[in-house]
C-alpha positions in Angstrom: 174.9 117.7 58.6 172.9 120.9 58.5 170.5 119.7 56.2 169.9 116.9 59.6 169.8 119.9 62.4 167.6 121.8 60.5 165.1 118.6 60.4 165.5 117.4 63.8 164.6 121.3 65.2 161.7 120.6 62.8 160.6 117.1 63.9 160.7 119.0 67.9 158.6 121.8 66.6 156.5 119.3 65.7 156.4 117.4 68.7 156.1 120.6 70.9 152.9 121.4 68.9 151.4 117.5 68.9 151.3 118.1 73.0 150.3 121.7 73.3 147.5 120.3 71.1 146.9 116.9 73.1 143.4 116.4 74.6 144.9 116.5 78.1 145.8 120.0 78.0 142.8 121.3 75.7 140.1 123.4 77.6 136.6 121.8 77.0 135.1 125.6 77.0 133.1 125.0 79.4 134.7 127.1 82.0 133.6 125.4 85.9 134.4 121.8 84.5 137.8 123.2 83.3 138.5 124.8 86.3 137.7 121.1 87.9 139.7 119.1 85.7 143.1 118.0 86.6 144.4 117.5 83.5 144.6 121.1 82.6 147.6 122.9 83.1 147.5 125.8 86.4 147.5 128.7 84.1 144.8 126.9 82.4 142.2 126.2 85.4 142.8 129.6 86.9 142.0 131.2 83.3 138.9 128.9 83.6 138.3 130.4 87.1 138.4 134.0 86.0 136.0 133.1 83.0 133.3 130.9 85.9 133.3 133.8 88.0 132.7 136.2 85.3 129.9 134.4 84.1 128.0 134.1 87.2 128.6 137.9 88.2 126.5 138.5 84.7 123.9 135.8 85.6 125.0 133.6 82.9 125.9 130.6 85.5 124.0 129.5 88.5 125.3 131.5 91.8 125.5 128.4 94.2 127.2 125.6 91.7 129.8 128.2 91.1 130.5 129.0 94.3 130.4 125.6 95.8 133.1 124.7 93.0 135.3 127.2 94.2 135.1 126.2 98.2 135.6 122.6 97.2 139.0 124.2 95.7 139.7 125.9 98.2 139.6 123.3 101.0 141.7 120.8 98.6 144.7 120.0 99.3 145.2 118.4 95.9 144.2 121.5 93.7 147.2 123.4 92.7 148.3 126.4 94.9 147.3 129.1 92.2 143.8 127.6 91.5 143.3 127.7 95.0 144.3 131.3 95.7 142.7 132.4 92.3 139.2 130.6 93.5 139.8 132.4 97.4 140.4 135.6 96.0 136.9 135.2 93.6 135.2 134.2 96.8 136.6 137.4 99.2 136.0 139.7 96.2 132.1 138.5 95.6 130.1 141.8 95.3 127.3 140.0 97.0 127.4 140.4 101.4 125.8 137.4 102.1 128.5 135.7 99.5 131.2 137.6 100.6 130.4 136.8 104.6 130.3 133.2 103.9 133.8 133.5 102.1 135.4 135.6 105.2 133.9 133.0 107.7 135.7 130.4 105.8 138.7 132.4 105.5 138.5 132.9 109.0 138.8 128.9 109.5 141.4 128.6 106.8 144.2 130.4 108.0 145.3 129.0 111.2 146.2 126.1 109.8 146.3 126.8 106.3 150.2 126.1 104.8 150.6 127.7 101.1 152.1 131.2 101.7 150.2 132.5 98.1 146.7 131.6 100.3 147.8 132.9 102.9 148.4 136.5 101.4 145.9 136.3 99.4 143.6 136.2 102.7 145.4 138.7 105.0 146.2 141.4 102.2 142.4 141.7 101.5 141.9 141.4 105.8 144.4 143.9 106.2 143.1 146.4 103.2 139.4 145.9 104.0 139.8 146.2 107.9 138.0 142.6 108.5 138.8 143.2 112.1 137.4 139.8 112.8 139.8 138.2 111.5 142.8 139.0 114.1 142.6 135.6 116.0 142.7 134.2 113.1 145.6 136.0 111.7 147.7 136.0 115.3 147.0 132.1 114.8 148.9 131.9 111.3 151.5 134.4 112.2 152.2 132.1 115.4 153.7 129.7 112.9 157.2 130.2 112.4 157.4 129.8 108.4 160.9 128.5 107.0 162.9 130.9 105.0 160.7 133.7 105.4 161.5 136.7 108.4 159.2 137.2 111.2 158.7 141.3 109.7 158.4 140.4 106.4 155.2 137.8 106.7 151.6 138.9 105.6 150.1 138.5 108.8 152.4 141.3 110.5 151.3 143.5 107.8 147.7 142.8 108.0 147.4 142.9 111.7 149.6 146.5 111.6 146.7 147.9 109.3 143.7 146.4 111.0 145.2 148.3 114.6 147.3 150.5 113.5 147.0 153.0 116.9 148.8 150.3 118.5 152.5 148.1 118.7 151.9 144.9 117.6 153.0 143.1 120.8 149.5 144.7 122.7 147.7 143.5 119.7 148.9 139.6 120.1 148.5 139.8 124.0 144.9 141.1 123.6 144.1 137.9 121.4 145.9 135.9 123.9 143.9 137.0 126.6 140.7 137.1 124.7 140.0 135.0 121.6 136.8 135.9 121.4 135.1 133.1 122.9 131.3 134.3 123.3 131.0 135.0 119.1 134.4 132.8 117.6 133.9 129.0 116.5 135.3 126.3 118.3 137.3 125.6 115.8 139.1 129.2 116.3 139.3 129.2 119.9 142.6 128.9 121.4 143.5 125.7 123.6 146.3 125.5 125.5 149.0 124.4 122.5 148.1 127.2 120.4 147.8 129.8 123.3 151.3 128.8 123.7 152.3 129.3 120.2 150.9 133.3 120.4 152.9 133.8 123.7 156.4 132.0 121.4 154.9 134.9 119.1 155.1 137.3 121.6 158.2 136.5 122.6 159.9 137.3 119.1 158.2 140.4 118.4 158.9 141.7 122.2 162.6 140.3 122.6 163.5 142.3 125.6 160.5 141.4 127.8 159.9 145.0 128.6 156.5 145.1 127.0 155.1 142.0 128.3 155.7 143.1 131.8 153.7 145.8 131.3 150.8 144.2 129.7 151.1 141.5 132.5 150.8 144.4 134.9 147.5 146.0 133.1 145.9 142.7 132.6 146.0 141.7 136.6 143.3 144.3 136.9 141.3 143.8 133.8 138.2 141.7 133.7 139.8 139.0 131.0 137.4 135.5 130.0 137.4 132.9 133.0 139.6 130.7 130.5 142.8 133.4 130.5 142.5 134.1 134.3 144.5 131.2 135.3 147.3 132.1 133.0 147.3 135.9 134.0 147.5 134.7 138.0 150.6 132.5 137.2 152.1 135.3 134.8 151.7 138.1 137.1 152.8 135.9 140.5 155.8 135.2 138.1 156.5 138.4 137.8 155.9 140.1 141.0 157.6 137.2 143.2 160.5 136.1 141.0 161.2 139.1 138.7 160.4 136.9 135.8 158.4 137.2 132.4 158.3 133.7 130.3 160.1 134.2 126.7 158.1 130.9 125.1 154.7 129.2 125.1 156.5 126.1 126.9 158.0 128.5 129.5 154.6 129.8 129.9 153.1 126.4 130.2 155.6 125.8 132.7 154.6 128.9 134.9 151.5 128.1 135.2 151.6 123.9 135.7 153.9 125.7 139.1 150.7 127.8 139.8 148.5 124.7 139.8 147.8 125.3 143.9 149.5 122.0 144.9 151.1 121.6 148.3 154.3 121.4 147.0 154.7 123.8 144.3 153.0 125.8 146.9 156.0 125.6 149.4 158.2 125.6 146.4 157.0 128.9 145.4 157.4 130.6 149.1 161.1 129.0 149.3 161.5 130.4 145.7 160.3 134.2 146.3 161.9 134.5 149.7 165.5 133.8 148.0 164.7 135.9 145.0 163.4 138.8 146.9 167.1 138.5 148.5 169.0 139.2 145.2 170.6 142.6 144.1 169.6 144.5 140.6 172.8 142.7 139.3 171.4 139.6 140.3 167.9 140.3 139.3 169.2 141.7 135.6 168.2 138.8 132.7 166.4 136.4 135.2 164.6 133.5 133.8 162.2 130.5 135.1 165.0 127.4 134.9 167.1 130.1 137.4 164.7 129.7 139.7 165.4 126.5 141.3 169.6 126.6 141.6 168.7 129.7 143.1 166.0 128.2 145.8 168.6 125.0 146.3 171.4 127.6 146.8 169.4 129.9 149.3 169.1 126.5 151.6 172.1 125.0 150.7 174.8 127.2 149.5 174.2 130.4 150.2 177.8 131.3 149.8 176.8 131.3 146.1 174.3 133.9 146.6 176.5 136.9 148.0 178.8 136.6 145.1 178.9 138.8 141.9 178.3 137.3 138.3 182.2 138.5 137.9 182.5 136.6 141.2 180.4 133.7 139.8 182.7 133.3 136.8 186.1 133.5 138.8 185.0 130.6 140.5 183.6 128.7 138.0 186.6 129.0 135.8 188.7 127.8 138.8 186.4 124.6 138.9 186.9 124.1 135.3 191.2 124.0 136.0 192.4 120.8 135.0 189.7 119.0 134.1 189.3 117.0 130.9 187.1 118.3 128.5 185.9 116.5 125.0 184.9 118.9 122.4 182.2 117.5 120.3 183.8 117.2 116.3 180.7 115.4 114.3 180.3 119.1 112.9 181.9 122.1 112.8 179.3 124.6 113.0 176.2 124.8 114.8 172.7 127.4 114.4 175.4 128.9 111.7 177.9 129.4 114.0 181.4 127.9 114.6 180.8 125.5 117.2 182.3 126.9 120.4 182.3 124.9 124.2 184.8 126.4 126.5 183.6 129.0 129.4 186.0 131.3 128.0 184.1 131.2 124.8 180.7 132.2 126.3 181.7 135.0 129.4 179.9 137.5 127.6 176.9 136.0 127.4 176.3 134.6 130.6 173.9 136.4 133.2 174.1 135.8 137.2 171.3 133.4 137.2 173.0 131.4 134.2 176.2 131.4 136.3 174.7 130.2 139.4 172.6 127.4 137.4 176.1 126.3 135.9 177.4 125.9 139.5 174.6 123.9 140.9 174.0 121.8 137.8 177.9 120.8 138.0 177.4 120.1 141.5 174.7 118.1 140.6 176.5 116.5 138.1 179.2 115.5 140.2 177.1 114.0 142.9 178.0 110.1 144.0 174.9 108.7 143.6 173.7 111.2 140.2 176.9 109.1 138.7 176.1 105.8 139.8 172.6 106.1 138.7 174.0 107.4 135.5 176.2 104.5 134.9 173.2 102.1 135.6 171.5 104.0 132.4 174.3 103.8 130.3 173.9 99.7 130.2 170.1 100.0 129.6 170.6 102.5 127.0 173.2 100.4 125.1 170.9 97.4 125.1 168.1 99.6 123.9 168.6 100.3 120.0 165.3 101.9 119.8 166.1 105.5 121.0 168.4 107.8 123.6 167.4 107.8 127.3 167.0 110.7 129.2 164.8 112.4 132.1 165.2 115.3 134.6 168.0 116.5 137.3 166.0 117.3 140.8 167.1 118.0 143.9 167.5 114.8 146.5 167.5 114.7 150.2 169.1 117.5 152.2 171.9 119.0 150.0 171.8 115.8 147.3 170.9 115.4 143.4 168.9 112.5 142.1 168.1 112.0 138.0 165.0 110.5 137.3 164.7 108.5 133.8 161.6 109.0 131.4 162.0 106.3 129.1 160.0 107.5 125.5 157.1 106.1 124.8 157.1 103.5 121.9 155.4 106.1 119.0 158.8 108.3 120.6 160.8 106.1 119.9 162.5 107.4 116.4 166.4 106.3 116.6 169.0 105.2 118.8 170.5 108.8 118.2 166.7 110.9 119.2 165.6 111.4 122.6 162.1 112.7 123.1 160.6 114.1 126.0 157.3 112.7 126.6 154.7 114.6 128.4 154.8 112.5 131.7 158.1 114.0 131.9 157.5 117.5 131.4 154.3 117.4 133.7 156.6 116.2 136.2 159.2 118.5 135.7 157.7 121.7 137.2 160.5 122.1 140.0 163.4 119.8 138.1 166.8 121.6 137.9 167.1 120.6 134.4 166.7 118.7 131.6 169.3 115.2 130.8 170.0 112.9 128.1 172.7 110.6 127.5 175.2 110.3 124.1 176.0 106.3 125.0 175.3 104.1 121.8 178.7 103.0 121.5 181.8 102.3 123.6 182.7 105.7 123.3 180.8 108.4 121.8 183.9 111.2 121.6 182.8 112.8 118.7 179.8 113.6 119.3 180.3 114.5 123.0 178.0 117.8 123.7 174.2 118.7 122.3 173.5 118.6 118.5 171.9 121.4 116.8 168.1 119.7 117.3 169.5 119.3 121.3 169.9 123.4 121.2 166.7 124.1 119.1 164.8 122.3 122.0 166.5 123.9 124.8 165.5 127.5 122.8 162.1 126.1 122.8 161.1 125.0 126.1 163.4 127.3 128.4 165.5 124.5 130.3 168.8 124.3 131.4 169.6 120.9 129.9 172.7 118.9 130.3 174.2 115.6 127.8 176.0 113.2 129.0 178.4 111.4 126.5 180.1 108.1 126.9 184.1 108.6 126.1 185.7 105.1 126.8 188.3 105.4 130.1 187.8 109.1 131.0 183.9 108.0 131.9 181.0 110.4 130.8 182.1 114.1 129.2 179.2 116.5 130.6 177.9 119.4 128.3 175.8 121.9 130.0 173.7 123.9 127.5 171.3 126.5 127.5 168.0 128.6 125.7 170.6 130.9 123.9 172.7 128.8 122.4 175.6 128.8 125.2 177.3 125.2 125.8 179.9 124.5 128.0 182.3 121.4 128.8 182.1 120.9 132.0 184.6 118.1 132.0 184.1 114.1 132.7 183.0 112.5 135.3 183.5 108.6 136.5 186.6 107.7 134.9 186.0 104.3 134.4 185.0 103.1 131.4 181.3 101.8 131.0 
């Protein structure tokens, strides 16, 4: 028996040596067709990349063919991740200006979109260490990504940007990018449209979590001379923030603010309504204010203005009293949600609830409750069923005089994922600048208990775009369970509604 061991280890010695040895994996010795050929193992092409560049920095190898092999390796997205960073790194370290200037430039065009983390790096730790300040769009860009698995603080961009303005908090450094890119000298291909403008302000919104920053540089910019393409966005910010006390948190929010600053005649009376009842409200009132509390708190100042001469405490008191008795439906298809224990009940959430989330509660379960919002709804509900190709949903608005309507936005067909996915299209957000909040409906089958409130993708999108938002779950004879839900991750039950079964 040990004789046998002893000759099988042997026989995979052997075998381990046959395909170390194999032609596949055996360097040719010329170095830039090694470091082309996919056959060779990583370790092997970037040895072979070391051994090009070397060569061509002692004039043994022609300049040009070595360095157009290494930007071909760089751009592909089939190359292996440490062949590309190893052939990046060559390039940003050539000795030569005019060599190392064409590398930056296409640096500079790699990293906003550019995935591998290990490129990445490799770029902004030389940016950061060399003080390329031309390359802080660029790096604001990347950083605007959010990156899986890896911390805000901890990413390479932070750190680079930090060095390259170090006199300065980070937050003023993304806001002076975001209110000029550098149009006049910056390629096209760099220049910030309205998407990725958004994505810096979802930036700014993470490092400056309390807002208090923002205001300030919103204040300062209304009297700079920014680039005519960022003076629309500074009007809406600063009327924002001067006539309703509030400072967007995300790019949607922000593209939000300033589709309402568009000069139409309605958002134009909608803005005068809005300001007049905000300019009403105590510091209490005032404290935490956000864009979706702006129209419950319009509707109320015409319509119930009961609602606002009472307290938040006040607000809650009331609002639990509403909640008495009703029958609520906890959704049970998971037991945790964003990490957390899955939690629906008002009680659950008092702490975390501002005024202006208070009164939207109120008017969004006034809204829900309204006659004709719940006919309407019921109409949906058989459309929906019919329709296996995806969820139906659309926006809550105010009606005539003291009334709700819901409007449906049916997805368009490349929207149209699951029978379990609703996806708001951009008809529906365009429309949406004076909605009172976001709907869709949970009604594939008779009843839908179990999944009766928003799913975790239901909460990342209300964190996303800044809505109040509101699902509406078919649960057999007690009609449709309502879930109001919100940026931060608050739900609440707000009980059922019809009471006949669908």
């Amino acid at each position: 028996m040990k004789d046998r061991l002893i000759a099988r280890a042997g026989l995979l010695v052997l075998l381990l040596l046959v395909s170390c040895s194999s032609p596949r994996y055996t360097p040719s010795g010329n170095a830039l067709l090694d470091l082309r050929n996919p056959d060779l193992r990583p370790e092997q092409r970037v040895k072979a990349a070391d051994d090009a560049w070397a060569l061509m920095l002692s004039q043994q190898q022609d300049r040009d063919t070595t360095r157009t092999a290494f930007k071909d390796l760089v751009w592909s997205s089939a190359a292996p991740i440490d062949v590309r960073a190893a052939c990046v790194g060559h390039l940003l370290d050539d000795p030569d200006p005019q060599g190392q200037a064409d590398a930056r430039a296409m640096a500079n065009l790699m990293l906003p979109t550019e995935r591998s983390r290990t490129v990445v790096s490799a770029i902004a730790a030389r940016a950061g260490e060399r003080q390329w300040k031309e390359m802080t769009s660029a790096l604001v860009r990347s950083y605007a990504r959010p990156v899986e698995g890896v911390a805000d603080n901890e990413r390479a961009e932070r750190l680079a940007l930090m060095r390259l303005h170090p006199d300065r908090p980070l937050a003023e450094t993304l806001f002076e990018v975001f209110l000029d890119p550098g149009y006049d000298d910056t390629p096209a291909e760099l220049r910030l449209n309205q998407r990725t403008r958004a994505d810096v302000w979802d930036l700014l919104g993470r490092v400056d979590e309390s807002g208090a920053l923002r205001r300030g540089l919103i204040q300062r910019a209304q009297a700079r001379d920014v680039p005519e393409s960022t003076r629309a966005s500074v009007r809406a910010l600063h009327r924002a923030l001067e006539s309703l006390s509030v400072v967007p948190r995300t790019g949607d929010e922000l593209r939000w603010i300033e589709s309402l600053n568009n000069g139409s005649a309605e958002n134009e009376r909608w803005w005068a309504q809005a300001a007049g009842a905000v300019s009403g409200l105590s510091s209490e009132q005032r404290e935490g204010l956000e864009i979706r509390h702006i129209e419950p708190i319009r509707w109320a100042s015409v319509h119930r203005r009961d609602l606002l001469g009472r307290s938040r405490s006040e607000l809650l008191d009331a609002l639990s009293r509403a909640l008495e008795g009703r029958t609520l439906v906890k959704r049970t298809a998971e037991q945790r949600v964003l990490d957390q224990p899955r939690r629906e009940r008002l009680s659950d959430w008092a702490g975390h609830l501002t005024w202006g989330d208070l009164l939207a509660v109120h008017v969004i379960d006034i809204a829900s409750r309204d006659p004709a919002v719940v006919r309407r709804l019921y109409e949906q509900v058989d459309i929906d069923r019919q329709d296996r190709t995806t969820e139906y949903g659309g926006v809550i608005e105010p009606g005539e005089g003291a009334s709700f309507r819901i409007l449906l936005f049916r997805p368009r067909v490349r929207d149209r994922n699951s029978d379990t996915e609703f996806v708001a299209s951009e008809d529906m957000i365009r429309y949406a600048d004076r909605a009172l909040a976001f709907y869709h409906q949970h009604v594939q089958s008779g009843a839908e208990s179990k999944h009766a409130g928003p799913s975790e993708a239901d909460l990342v999108y209300a964190a996303r775009s800044g809505r109040s938002c509101v699902v509406f779950t078919a649960v057999g004879k007690s009609g449709l369970n309502v879930d109001y839900y919100q940026p931060n991750g608050v739900v609440i039950d707000l009980g059922t509604v019809g009471g006949v079964e669908p």
